[in-house]
N, C-alpha and C positions, 0 to 999 in steps of 0.2 A: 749543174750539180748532178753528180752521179750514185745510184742507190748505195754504192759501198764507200761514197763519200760521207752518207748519214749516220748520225749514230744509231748505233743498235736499239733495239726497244730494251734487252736484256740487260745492256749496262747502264742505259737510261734509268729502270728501276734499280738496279745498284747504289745506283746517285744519290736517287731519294731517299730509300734503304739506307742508306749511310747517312744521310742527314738527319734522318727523324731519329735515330739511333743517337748520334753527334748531340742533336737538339735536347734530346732525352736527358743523357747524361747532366748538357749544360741546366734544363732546370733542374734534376736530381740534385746536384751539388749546392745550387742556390739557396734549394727549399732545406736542405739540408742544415747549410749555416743560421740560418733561420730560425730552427726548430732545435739547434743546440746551444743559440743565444738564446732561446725561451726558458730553456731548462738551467743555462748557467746562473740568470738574473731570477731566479725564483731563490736561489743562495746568499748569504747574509758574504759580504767581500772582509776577507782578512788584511791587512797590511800588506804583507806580504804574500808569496805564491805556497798555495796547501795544498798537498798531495793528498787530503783527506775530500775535497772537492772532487776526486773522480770519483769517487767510493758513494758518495752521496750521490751525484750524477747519476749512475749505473742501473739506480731503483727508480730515477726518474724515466716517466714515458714520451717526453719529446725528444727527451736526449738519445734515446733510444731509438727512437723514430729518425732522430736526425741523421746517426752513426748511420741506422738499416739503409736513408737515404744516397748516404756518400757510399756504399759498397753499392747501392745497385747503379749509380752513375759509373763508379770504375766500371760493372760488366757492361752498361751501356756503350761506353768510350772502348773497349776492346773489341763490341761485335759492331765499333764502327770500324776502326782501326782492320776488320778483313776485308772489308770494303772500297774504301777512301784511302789515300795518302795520310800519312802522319800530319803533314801541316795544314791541312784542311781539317782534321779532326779535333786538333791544339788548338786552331782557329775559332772554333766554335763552344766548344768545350770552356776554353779563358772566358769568354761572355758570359758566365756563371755570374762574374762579380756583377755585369749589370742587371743580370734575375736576384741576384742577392740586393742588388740597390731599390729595384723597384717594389719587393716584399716586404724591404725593411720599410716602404714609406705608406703602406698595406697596415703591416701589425704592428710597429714600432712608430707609427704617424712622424716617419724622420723625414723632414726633408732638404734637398739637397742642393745648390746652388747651381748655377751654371758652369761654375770655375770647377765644381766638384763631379759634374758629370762630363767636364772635359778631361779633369784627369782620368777618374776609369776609361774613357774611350782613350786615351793614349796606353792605359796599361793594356787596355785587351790589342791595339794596333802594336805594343812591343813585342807582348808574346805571340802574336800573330806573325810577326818578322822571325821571331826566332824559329816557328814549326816551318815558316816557308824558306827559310836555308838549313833545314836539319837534311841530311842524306840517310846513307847506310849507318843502320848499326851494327856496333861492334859484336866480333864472338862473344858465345855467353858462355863461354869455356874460361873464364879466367883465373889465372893461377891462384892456389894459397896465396900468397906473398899480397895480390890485391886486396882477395875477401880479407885477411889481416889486416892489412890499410884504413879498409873502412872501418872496421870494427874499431882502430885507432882514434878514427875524426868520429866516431861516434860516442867513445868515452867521453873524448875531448868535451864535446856536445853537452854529455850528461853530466863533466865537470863544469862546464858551465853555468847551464841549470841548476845544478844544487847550488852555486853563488847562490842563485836569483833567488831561488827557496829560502834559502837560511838567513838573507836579508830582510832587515824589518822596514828597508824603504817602499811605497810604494812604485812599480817598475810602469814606465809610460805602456799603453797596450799597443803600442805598435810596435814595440822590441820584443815583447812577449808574440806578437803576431808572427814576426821573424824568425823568432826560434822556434817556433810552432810547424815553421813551414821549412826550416831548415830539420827537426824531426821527422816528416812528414816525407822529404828530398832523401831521407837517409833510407828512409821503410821502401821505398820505388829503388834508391839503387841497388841497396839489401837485394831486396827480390829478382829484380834482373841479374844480379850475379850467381845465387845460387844455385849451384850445379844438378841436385837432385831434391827430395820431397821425401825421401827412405827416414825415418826416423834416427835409424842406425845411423846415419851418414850428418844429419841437422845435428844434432848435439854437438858435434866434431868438427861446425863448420862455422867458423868466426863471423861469416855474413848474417849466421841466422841471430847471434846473439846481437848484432847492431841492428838488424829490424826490428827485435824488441826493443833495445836503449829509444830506438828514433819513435818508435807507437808510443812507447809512453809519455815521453817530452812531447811529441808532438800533440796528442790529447790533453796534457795535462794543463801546455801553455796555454792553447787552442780556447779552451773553456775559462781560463783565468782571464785571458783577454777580452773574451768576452762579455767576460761580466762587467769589465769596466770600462770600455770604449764603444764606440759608433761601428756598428757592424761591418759597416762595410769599408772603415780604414781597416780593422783589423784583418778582415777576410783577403784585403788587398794585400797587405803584410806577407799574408800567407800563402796565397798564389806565388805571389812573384819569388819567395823565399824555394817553393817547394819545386819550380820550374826553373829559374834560373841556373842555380845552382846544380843540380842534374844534371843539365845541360852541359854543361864547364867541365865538369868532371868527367861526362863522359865519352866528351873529345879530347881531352887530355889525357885520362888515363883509361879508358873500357875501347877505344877503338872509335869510337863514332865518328861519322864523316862528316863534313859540311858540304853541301852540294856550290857544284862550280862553279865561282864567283860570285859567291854569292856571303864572303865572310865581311864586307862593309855591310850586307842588311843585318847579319847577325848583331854586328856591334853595335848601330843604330835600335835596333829591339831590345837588347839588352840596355840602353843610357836610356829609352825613350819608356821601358818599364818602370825602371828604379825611379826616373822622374817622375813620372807618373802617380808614382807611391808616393814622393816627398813632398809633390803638391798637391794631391789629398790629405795629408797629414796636415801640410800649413794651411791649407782653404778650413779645413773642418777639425781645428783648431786645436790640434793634434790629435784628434779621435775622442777624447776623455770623454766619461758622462761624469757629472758634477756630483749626481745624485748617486753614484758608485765608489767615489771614491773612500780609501781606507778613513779620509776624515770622519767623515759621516756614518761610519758605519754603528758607532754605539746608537748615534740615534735611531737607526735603521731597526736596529736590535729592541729596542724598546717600544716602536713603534706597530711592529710587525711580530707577533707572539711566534717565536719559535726561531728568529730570526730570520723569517723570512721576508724578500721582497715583492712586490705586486709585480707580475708581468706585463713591463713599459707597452 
């Protein structure tokens, strides 16, 4: 072996640098779902989805703490991302849901079966298959006619959502986790397509109104969900909704490539996520907490002076 056959010491620390980075992010994100199922379940659960639940949230301090946690995991996951490959970074980053599982059996004393810590490890091994066939991406020059697109699937979205609001059924929390994560999908593509940051220019620019549409669906499901299911189906929901989905779109229509031959692992990460998700949902008995649901909740209310609930 020959010295210019070793690696470098300087990309060696790169490596690490990107990892600790990477790792960063992944518990940021974890600790974060965490600390905004503490603040959710501290709220008295309505029948149906209340837009007045963020407004409350907002004065809360873990919820606050939690949001502050997921912004500094995104700048974590970017100052890996100059580092590392994308799907090494994706790679590491998806293992959030297993930091989110082992905190939830920490502060929420949840515990998990073995059927249930085999589906998250198939969901982070799905989306782990999807970062390791992602290639080039696409121009971030893309026409009006796209950013109007989105803004499109983003009404779309927000018609959606008001279904679910205006409905007095209660909604299972793993669709609400979905749509949370499909807002969530929409706020990452938003932003990757906007062309500049000029004020003058944002108002005028249909990308930017669908990164609002998908932030507020996206938080507002986000925290509803949580208030009534198992953390960690719902956070699973929302992974896989807010990765997936990006993905698809933006080999279809933003330009992104898939590296060569490599579109069977794509498809494979993509069936081996969703499953993943479906058998979390059915091991852990579709997410629900008993003691959340809209039944329960007058008693909630009379029990708890202000309608609040005790932090599970």
């Amino acid at each position: 072996m020959t010295a210019d056959s070793l690696p470098r010491r300087d990309s060696l620390d790169q490596v690490k640098i990107g990892l600790l980075f990477a790792g960063a992010a992944a518990l940021c994100y974890g600790s974060g779902s965490i600390m905004q199922a503490t603040a959710a379940r501290r709220n008295a659960v309505s029948a149906g989805v209340d837009p007045r639940l963020l407004v409350r949230l907002v004065t809360q301090l873990p919820y606050l703490i939690g949001v502050g946690l997921d912004m500094l995991g995104f700048c974590f996951g970017v100052l890996a991302l100059r580092v590392m490959p994308l799907y090494v970074v994706q790679a590491i980053v998806s293992a959030n849901l297993a930091v989110t599982a082992v905190l939830a059996g920490l502060v929420f004393r949840l515990r998990l079966s073995a059927a249930e810590w085999g589906s998250i490890v198939a969901i982070c091994l799905g989306l782990s298959f999807l970062g390791l066939s992602a290639g080039h991406e696409g121009a971030r020059d893309n026409p009006l006619v796209v950013r109007a697109a989105l803004l499109g699937g983003a009404i779309a979205l927000g018609l959606i959502a008001l279904v679910l609001v205006r409905t007095e059924r209660s909604v299972p929390s793993v669709l609400l986790g979905g749509v949370a994560g499909l807002g969530f999908g929409t706020v990452a593509l938003a932003a990757r397509t906007i062309p500049t940051l000029a004020p003058a220019e944002l108002v005028r620019d249909p990308a930017a109104y669908a990164l609002l549409i998908g932030a507020l669906v996206g938080a507002l499901f986000f925290a509803t969900a949580l208030q009534r299911g198992r953390v960690t189906t719902v956070t699973a929901s929302v992974v896989v909704g807010e990765t997936v989905v990006p993905a698809v779109v933006g080999v279809t229509a933003l330009g992104d490539t898939i590296r060569p031959a490599t579109a069977p692992l794509a498809i494979a990460g993509f069936v081996v996520a969703i499953s993943g998700v479906l058998a979390l949902v059915h091991y852990g008995g579709a997410g629900e907490l008993p003691e959340n649901t809209a039944e329960n909740h007058n008693a909630t209310v009379e029990a708890e002076p202000g309608g609040h609930r005790p932090v599970m």
